[in-house]
N, C-alpha and C positions, 0 to 999 in steps of 0.2 A: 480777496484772494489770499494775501497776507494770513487774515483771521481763521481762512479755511486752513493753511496749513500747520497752522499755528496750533490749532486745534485734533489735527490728525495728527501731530506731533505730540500733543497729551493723552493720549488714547489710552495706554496703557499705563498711565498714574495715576493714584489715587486720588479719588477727590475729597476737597474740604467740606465739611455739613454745612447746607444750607446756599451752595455752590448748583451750578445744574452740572448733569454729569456728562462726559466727552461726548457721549452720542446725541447728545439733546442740542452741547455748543457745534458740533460738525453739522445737525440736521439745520440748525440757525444760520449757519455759514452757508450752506448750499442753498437753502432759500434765500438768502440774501443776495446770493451771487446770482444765481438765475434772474432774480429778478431786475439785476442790477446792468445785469452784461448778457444775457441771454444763455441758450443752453450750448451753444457751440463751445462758447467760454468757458463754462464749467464743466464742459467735456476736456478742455485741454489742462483745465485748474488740475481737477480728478488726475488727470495721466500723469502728469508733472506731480503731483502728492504722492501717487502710487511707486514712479520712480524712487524717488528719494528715499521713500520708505523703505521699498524693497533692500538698496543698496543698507540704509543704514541697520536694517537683521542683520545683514551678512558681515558686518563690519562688525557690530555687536556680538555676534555668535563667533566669531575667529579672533576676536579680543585685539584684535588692530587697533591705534592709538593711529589719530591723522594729526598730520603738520596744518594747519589751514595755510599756509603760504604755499607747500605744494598745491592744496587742493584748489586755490583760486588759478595756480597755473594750469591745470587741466578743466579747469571747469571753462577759463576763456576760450580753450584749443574746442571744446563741445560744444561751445554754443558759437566759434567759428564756424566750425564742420557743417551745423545744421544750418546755419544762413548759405552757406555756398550748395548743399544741399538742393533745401527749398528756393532760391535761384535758378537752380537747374531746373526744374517745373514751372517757372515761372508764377511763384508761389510771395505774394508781398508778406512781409513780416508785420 
């Protein structure tokens, strides 16, 4: 999961000669993960990638500069939220 986003995280850099290139290491991480964890998994891998991505365009594009010590405080308060959330559903983590 790590290597999947590790890899959607290189997407848009260049690569080295003789390197495979970000679509070839993303298409290797997805078949790995499938195979690894099934496709529920790499359905949530997938969403959780796409979030992150999304966020860091916008962050890039408006030229914001992050603290990481703010950002681990709001990241704890989100990934609280979503456990009392899916609680609520009676949804296991």
């Amino acid at each position: 999961m790590m290597d999947l986003g590790k890899a959607m995280g290189d997407e848009g850099k260049p690569t080295e000669p003789g390197t495979p290139n970000p679509q070839q290491r993303i298409d290797r991480c997805v078949a790995a993960l499938k195979e690894a964890a099934g496709e529920e998994i790499l359905a949530n891998a997938a969403g959780v990638v796409a979030l992150f991505s999304a966020m860091t365009i916008v962050v890039d594009v408006t030229g914001q500069k992050a603290d990481f010590s703010k950002m681990q405080k709001y990241a704890s308060k989100l990934l609280r939220w979503k456990k009392n959330v899916l609680s609520c559903f009676c949804v296991s983590l």
